[in-house]
C-alpha positions as CSV (number, residue, x, y, z in Angstrom):
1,X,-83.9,25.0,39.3
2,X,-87.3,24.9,40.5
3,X,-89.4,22.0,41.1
4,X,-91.9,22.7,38.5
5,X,-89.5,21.0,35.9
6,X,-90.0,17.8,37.5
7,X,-91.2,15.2,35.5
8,X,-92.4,11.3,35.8
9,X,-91.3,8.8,33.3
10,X,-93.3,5.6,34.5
11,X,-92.5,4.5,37.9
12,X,-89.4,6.7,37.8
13,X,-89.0,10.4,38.3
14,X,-86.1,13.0,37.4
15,X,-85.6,16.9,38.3
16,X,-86.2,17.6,34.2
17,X,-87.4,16.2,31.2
18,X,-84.2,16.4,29.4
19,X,-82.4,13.9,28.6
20,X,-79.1,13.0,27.1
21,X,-79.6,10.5,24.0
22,X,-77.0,7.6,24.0
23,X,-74.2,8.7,21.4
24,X,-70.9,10.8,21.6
25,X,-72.1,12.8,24.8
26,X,-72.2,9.8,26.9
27,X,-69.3,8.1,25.9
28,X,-68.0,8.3,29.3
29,X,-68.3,8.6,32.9
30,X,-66.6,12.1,33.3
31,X,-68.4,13.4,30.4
32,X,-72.0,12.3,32.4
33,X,-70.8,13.7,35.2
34,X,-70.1,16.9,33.5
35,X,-73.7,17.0,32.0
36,X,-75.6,16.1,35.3
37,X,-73.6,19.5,36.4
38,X,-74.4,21.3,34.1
39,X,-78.3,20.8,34.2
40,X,-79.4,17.2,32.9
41,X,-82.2,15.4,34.1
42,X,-80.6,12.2,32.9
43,X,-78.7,10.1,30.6
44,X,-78.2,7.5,28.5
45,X,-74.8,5.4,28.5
46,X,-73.4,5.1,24.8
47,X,-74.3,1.5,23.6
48,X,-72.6,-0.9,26.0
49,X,-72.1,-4.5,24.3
50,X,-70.7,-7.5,25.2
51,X,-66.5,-7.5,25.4
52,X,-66.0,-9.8,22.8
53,X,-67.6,-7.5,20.2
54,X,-65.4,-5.7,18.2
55,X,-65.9,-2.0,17.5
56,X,-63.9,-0.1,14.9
57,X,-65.3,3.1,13.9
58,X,-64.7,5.1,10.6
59,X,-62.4,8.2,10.4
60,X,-64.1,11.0,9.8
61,X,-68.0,9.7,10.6
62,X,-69.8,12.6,10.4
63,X,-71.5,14.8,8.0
64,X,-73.2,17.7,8.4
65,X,-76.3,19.9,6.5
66,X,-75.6,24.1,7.3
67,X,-77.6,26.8,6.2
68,X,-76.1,29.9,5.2
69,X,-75.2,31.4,8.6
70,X,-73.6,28.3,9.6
71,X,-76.7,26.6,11.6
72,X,-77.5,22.9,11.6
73,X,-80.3,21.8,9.5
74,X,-79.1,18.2,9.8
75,X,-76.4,15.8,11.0
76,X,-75.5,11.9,9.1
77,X,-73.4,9.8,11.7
78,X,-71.9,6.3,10.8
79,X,-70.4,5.8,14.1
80,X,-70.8,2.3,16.5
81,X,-70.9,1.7,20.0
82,X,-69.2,2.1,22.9
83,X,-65.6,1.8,23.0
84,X,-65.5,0.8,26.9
85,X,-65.8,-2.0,28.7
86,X,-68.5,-3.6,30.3
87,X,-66.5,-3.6,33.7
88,X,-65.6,-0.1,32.9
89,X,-69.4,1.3,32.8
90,X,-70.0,-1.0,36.1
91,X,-68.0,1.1,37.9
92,X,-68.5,4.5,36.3
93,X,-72.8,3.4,36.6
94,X,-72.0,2.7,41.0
95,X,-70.0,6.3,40.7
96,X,-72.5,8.1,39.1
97,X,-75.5,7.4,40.9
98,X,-73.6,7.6,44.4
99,X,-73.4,11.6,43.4
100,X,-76.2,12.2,41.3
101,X,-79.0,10.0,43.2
102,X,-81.8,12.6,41.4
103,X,-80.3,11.8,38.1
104,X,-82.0,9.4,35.7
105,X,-79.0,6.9,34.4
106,X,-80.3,4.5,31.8
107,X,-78.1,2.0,30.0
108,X,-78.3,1.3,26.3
109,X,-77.4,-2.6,25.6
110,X,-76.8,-4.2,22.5
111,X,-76.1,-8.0,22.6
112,X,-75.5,-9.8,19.8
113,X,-78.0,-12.5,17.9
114,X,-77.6,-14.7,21.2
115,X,-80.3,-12.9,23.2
116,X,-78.9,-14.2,26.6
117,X,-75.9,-11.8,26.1
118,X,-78.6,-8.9,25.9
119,X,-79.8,-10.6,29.3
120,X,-76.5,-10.8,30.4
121,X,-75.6,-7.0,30.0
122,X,-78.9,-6.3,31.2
123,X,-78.1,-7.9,34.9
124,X,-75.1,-6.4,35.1
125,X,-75.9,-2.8,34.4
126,X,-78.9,-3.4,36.5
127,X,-77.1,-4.7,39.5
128,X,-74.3,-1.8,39.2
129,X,-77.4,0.6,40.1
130,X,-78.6,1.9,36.7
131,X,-82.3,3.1,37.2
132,X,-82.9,1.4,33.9
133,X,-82.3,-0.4,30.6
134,X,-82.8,0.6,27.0
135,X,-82.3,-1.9,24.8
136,X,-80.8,-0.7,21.5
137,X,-82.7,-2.3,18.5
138,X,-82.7,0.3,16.3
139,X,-79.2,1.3,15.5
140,X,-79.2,1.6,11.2
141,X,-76.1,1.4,10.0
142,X,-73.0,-1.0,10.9
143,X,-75.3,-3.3,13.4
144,X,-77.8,-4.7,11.2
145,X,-75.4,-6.6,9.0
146,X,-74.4,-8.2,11.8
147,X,-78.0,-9.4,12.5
148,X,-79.1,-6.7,15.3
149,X,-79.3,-3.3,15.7
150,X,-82.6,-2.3,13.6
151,X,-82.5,-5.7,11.9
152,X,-84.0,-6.8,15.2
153,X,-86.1,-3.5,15.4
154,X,-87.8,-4.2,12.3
155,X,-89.1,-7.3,12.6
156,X,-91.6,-7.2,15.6
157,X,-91.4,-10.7,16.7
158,X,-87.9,-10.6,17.4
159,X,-88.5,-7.2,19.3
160,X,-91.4,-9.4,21.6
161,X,-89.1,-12.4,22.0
162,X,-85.8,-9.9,23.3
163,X,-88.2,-7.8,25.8
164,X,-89.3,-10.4,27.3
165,X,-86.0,-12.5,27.7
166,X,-84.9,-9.1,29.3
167,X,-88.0,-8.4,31.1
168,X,-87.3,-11.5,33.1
169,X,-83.7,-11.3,34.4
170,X,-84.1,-7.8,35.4
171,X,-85.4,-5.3,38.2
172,X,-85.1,-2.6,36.9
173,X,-87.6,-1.1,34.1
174,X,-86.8,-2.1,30.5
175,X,-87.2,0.5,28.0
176,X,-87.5,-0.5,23.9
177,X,-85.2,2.5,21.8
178,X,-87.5,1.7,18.3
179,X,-86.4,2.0,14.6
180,X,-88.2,4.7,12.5
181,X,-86.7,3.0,9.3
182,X,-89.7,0.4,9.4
183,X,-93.1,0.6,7.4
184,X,-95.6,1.4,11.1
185,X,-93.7,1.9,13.8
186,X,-96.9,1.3,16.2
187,X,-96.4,-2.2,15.4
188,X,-92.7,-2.1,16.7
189,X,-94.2,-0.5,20.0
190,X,-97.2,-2.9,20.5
191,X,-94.6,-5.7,20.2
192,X,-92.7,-4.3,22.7
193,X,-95.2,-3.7,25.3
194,X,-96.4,-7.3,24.7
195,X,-93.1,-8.6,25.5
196,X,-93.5,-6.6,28.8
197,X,-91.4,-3.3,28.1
198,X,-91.9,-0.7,30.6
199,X,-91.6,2.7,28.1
200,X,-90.0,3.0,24.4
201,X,-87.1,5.7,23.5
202,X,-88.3,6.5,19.6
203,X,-87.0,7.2,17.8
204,X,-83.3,6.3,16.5
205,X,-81.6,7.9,13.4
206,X,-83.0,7.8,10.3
207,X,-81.2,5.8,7.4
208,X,-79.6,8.3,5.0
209,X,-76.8,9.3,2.5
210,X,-76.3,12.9,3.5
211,X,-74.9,14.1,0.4
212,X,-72.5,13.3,-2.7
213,X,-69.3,15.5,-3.7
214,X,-70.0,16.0,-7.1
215,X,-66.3,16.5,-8.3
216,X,-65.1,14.1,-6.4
217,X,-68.1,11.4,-6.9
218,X,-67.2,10.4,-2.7
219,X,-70.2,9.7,-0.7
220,X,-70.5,12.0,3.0
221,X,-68.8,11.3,4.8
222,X,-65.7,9.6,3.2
223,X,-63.2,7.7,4.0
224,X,-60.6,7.7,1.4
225,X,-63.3,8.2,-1.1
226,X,-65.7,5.1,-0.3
227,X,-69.1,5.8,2.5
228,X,-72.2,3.7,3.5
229,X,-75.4,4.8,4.5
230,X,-75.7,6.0,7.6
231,X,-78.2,7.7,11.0
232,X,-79.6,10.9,10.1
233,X,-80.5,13.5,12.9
234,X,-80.8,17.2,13.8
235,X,-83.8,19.6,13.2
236,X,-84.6,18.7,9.9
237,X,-86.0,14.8,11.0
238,X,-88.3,16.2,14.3
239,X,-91.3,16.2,11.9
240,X,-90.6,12.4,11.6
241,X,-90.5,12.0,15.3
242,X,-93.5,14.0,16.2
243,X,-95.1,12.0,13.7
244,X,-93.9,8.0,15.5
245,X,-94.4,9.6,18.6
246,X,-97.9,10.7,18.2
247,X,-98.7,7.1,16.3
248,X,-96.9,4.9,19.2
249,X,-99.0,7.7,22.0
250,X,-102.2,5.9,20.0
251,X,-100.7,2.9,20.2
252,X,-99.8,1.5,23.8
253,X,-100.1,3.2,27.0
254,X,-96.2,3.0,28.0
255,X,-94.1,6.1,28.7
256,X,-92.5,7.5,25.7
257,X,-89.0,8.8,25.6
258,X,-89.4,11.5,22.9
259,X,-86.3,11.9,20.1
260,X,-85.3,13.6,16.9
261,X,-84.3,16.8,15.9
262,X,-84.7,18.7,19.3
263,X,-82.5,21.5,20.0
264,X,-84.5,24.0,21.7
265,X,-87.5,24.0,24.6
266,X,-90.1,24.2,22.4
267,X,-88.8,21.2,20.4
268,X,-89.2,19.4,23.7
269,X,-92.5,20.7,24.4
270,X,-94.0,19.4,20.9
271,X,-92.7,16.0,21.9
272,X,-94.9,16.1,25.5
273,X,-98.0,17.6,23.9
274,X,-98.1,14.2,21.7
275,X,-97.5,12.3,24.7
276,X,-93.8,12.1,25.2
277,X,-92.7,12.1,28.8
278,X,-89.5,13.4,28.4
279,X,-87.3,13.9,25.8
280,X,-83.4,12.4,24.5
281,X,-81.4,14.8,22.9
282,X,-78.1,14.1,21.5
283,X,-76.7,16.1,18.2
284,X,-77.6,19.7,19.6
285,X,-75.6,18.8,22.4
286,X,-72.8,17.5,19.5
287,X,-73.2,20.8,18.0
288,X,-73.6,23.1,20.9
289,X,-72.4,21.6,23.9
290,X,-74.0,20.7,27.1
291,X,-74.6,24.3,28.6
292,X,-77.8,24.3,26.0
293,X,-79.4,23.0,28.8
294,X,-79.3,26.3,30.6
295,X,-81.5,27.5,28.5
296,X,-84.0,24.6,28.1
297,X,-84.6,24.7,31.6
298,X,-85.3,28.1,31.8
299,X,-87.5,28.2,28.4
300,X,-89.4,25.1,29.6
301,X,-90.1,26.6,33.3
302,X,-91.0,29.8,32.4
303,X,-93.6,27.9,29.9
304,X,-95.1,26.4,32.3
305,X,-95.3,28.9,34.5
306,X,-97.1,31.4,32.7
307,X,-99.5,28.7,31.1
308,X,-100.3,27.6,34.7
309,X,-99.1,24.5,34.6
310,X,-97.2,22.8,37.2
311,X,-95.2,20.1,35.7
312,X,-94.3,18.9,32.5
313,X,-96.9,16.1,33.0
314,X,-99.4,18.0,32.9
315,X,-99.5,18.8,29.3
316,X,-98.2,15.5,28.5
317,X,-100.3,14.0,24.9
318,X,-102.8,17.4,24.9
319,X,-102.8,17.8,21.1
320,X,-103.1,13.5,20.5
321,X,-107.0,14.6,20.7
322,X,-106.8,16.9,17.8
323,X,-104.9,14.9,15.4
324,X,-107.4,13.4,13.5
325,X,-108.1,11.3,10.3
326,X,-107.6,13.1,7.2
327,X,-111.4,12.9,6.0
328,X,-113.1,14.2,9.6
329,X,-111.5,17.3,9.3
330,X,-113.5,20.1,8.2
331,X,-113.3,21.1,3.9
332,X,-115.8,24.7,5.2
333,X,-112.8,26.3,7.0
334,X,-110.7,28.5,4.3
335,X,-108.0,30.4,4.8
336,X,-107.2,33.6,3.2
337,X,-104.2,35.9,2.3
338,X,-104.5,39.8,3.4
339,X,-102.2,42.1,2.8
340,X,-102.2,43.8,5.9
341,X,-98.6,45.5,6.4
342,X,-98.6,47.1,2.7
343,X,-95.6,49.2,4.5
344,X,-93.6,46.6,5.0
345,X,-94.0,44.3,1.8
346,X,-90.7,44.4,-0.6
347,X,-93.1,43.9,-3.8
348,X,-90.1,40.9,-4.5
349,X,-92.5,38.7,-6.2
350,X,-91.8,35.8,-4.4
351,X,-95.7,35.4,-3.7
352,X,-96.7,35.9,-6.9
353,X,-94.3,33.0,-8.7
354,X,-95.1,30.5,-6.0
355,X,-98.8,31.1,-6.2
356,X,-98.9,30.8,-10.4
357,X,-96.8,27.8,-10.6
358,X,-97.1,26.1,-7.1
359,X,-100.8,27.3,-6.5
360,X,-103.5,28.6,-8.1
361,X,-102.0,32.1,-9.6
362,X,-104.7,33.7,-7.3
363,X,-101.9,37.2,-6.9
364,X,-100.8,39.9,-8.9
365,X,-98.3,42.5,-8.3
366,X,-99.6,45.7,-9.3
367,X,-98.1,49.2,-9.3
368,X,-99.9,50.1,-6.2
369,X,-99.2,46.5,-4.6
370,X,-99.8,42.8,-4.1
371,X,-103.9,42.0,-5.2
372,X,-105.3,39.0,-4.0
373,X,-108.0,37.7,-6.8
374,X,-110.6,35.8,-4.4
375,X,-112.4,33.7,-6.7
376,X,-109.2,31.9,-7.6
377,X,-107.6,32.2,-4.4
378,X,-107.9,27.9,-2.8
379,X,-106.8,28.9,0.7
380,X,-103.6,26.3,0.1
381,X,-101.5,29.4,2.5
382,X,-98.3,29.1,0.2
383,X,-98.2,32.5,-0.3
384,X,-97.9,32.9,3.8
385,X,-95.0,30.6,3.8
386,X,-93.1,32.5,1.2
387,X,-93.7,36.0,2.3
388,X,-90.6,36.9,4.0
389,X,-91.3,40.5,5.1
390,X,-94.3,38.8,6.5
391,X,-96.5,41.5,5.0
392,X,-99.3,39.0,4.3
393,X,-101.5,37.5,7.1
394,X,-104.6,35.3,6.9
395,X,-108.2,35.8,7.9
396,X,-110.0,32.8,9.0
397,X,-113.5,31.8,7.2
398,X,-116.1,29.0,7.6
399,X,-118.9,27.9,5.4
């Protein structure tokens, strides 16, 4: 690996912007280790918590969204925190970073509503060698009844109050993991950074149901016919990351961890152009295995190469400038559908029916082939998104 992946996260550094997410993949010292080999930049320890707390997970905890080759659209998870001791990730933190000094180890804590047991986990991952601290506050399902997980995360007071408490018993840089279940996020973050947080991780799961089995009437996932609510993940909620990332980006000038729904380079690289400076990925990994990183790597570096760019951090937040209020941007642009591949088009008629009762019933289908009746057409590009042959294209007009 070249050195054009590195990347700078704050005051700390790491040989790639990727990043395992606390979760399954990090339940463990070996299974770290086995990532760093296989490519990581860094990771994040599954939720360490204080001893006394007791952790009993559900059987089965997952739920999953295919399409119809099999691929994950998304991913529901109802599962809780670490299942190791606090001693135990002491010694597996001193381990990891005597043979991967270039990794990035961070710790995820979760205390409970007695914030000097946050402090407390906090010195003691810090003084094992971690490089840094990620306070869990966001967790949405299990935690919060309990009075922390994302019922601290939503209420930005609390969020202020923990960081700092943190903040102050510990050397190491204190990152905020935020809730996206919450009404502005940017509020979250600003509390955060008030309290003295050196980045944010954002965003956690999103609160879901997954699904319902209809002839069954059990929830997904089940156990023994009853569910709850649980995280969602996977590709379908990176739209809803971009989005918090992009608003926090605007927000606070901190580092932003970037999560949700990446599985692939490109994923990754959306999350840096909105001003992400590096990325946590966790159920690709679930779904894939580590060796995706492979491939990130390579995707990401050969990006940047041919794009002239030397680091990651050099194209960190370059869209944030073009995201803009609804009302500035410009009503003269339109743009229209041409059928420029008449070859290729299957004449199926999915245009047609999306454009007469989705649009503006601007198309016909003619004997000769798909005609595009101008004066109706709105420039809403529908029709583009349904065209599977891809035998329509747009031409761009102004004024």
């Amino acid at each position: 690996m070249t050195s054009i992946l590195k990347t700078t996260l704050g005051s700390l550094t790491l040989p790639n912007p990727f990043i395992l997410a606390s979760g399954p993949p990090t339940a463990s010292g070996e299974m770290i280790r086995r990532a760093f080999q296989a490519g990581w930049g860094g990771a994040v320890i599954k939720t360490i918590h204080p001893d006394g707390m007791e952790i009993q997970d559900l059987s089965p905890r997952f739920a999953a969204w295919t399409g119809t080759k099999g691929e994950l659209l998304g991913f529901e998870n109802v599962e809780l925190l670490s299942k190791k001791t606090v001693s135990y990730w002491e010694k597996e933190i001193r381990s990891l970073k005597q043979d991967f000094p270039d990794n990035l180890l961070i710790a995820s804590i979760m205390g409970d509503t007695d914030f000097t047991t946050w402090q407390d986990l906090a010195v003691r991952a810090g003084d094992a060698g971690c490089d840094a601290i990620e306070l869990n506050v966001s967790c949405p399902h299990g935690m919060p009844e309990a009075g922390v997980g994302a019922a601290i995360g939503q209420n930005p007071d609390m969020v202020r109050d923990l960081t700092k408490m943190v903040s102050a018993v510990t050397g190491v840089p204190v990152f905020v993991k935020l809730t996206p279940n919450i009404t502005d996020i940017s509020k979250a973050a600003l509390a955060a950074e008030e309290g003295g947080a050196d980045g944010i991780s954002a965003i956690n799961t999103v609160q879901c149901i997954l699904g319902v089995d209809i002839q069954t009437f059990a929830p997904l996932p089940s156990t023994g016919g009853n569910g709850t609510a649980g995280g969602y993940s996977g590709p379908a909620i990176k739209p809803i990351g971009l989005k918090m990332v992009a608003d926090i980006s605007r927000t606070v000038s901190l580092p932003i961890m970037g999560i949700g729904g990446i599985s692939r380079w490109q994923d990754a690289a959306q999350y840096i152009l909105l001003g992400a400076s590096a990325v946590q990925i966790c159920t690709a990994v679930m779904w894939n295995g580590y060796g995706i990183i492979r491939t990130m790597n390579k995707g990401m570096e050969n990006y940047l190469v041919q794009n002239g760019f030397d680091s990651p951090d050099e194209i960190r937040g370059a869209v944030l400038g073009r995201m803009q209020p609804h009302h500035v941007i410009s009503r003269t642009i339109r743009v229209e559908p041409v059928v420029s591949k008449s070859e290729v088009c299957l004449q199926c008629g999915r245009c047609v029916t999306a454009c007469r009762d989705g649009g503006y019933d601007a198309l016909i289908m003619t004997p000769k082939g798909l005609v595009v009746e101008r004066a109706r057409c709105d420039g809403c590009g529908l029709c583009l998104l349904v065209c599977s042959s891809k035998a329509l294209t747009s031409v761009i007009r102004s004024g």
